[in-house]
C-alpha positions in Angstrom: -13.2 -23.4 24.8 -12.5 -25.3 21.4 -13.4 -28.8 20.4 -11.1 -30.9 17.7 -11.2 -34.2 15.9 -8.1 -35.8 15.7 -6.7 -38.8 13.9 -3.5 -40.2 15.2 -2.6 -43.4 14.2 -5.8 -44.3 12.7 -7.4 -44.0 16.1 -10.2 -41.3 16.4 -10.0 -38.7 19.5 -12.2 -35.8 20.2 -10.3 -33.1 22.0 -11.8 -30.6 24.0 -9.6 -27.4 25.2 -10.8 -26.8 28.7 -8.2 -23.6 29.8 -4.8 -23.0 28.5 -2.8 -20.3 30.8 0.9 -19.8 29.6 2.1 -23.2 28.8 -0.6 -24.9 30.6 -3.8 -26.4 29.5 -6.5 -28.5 30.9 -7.4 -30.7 27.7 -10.3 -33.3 27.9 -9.3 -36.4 25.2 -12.6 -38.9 24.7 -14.2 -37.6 28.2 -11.2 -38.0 30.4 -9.6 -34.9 31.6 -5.5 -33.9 31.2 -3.1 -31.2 32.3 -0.5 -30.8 29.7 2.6 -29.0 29.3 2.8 -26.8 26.2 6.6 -26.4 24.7 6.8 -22.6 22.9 10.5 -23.3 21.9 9.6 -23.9 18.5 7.3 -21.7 18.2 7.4 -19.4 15.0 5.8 -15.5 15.0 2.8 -15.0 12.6 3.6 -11.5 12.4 4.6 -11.0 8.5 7.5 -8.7 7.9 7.2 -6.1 5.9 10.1 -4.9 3.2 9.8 -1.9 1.8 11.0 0.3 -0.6 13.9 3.2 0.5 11.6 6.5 0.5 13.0 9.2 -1.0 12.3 13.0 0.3 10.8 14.9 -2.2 12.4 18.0 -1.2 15.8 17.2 -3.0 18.4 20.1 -3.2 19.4 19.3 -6.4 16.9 20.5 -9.1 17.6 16.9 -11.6 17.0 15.0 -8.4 13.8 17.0 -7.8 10.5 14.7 -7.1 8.2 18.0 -7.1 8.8 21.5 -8.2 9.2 24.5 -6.4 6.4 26.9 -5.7 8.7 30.0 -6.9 9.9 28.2 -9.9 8.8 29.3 -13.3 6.0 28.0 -14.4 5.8 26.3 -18.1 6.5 23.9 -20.3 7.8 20.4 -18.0 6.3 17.8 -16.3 4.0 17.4 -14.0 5.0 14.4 -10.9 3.3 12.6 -8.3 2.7 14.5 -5.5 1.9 11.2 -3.2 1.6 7.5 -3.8 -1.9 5.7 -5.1 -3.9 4.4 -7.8 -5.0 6.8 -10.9 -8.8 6.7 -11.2 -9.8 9.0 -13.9 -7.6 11.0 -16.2 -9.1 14.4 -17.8 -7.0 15.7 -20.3 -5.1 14.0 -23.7 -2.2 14.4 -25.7 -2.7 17.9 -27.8 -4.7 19.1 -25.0 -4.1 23.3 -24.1 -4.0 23.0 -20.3 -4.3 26.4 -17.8 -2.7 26.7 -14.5 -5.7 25.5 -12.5 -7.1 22.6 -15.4 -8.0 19.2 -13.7 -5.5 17.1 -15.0 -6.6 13.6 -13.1 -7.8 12.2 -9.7 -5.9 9.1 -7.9 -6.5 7.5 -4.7 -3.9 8.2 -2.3 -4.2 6.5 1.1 -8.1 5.8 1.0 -9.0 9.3 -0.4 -9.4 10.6 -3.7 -7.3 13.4 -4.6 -7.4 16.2 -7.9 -4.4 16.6 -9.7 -4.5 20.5 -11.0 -2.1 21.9 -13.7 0.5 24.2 -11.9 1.8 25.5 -15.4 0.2 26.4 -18.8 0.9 24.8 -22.1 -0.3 21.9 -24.5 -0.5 18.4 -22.7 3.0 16.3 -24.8 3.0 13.3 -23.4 0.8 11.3 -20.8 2.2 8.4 -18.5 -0.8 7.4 -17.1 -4.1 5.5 -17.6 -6.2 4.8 -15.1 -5.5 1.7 -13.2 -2.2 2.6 -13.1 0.2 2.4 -9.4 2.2 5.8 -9.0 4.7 6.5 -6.2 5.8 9.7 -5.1 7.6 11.7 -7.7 6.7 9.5 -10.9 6.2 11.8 -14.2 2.8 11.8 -14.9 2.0 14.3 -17.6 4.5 16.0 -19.8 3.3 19.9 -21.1 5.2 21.7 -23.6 
């Protein structure tokens, strides 16, 4: 199964793992065969925990709270937010920039894909967050239009 050099003591063993069923294994040490008992008391998960952030919803009753705007809300001068979490790759437009509902504003990578960013409002691009490179989460301001 798998083969091991150890040094205990200054005194050279090769080790040999013949079978190991639960805590059982049929070691041979320097050509002469063992049954040992394995003790699992000690014995520490390698599974890493994983802390995340509190997720927020991004469908927030109120409107100052808001993570993304409503379809039926006027469309204008605002900001423009995150729609999902990921990496900005390219960004299209600059500060002083007149911007259409439907412009390409940026792409990001969200979850392995790329993803296009349009302009859902009209106006002249005020002030932009990102560069890409940047980490966004859900709900960050991205580009401010005026």
């Amino acid at each position: 199964m798998k083969n091991f050099k150890l040094t205990i003591n200054n005194n050279n063993y090769e080790v040999s793992v013949l079978s190991y069923e639960s805590n059982k294994a049929k070691v041979e040490v320097n050509g002469k065969a063992y049954e040992v008992m394995i003790d699992h008391s000690g014995e520490v998960s390698k599974t890493p925990t994983l802390v995340r952030q509190q997720s927020q919803p991004s469908t927030d009753t109120s409107k100052a709270n808001a993570l993304t705007s409503s379809p039926t809300e006027k469309k204008g001068a605002g900001v423009i937010k995150a729609p999902l979490p990921g990496t900005i790759i390219k960004v299209f437009v600059k500060v002083g920039d007149e911007v259409k509902v439907g412009t390409n504003l940026l792409t990001w990578e969200a979850m392995k894909m790329e993803n296009n960013l349009t302009s859902d409002r009209e106006g002249k691009v005020k002030v932009l967050k990102v560069k890409p490179g940047d980490n966004i989460l859900e709900g960050d301001v991205l580009i401010e239009i005026e």
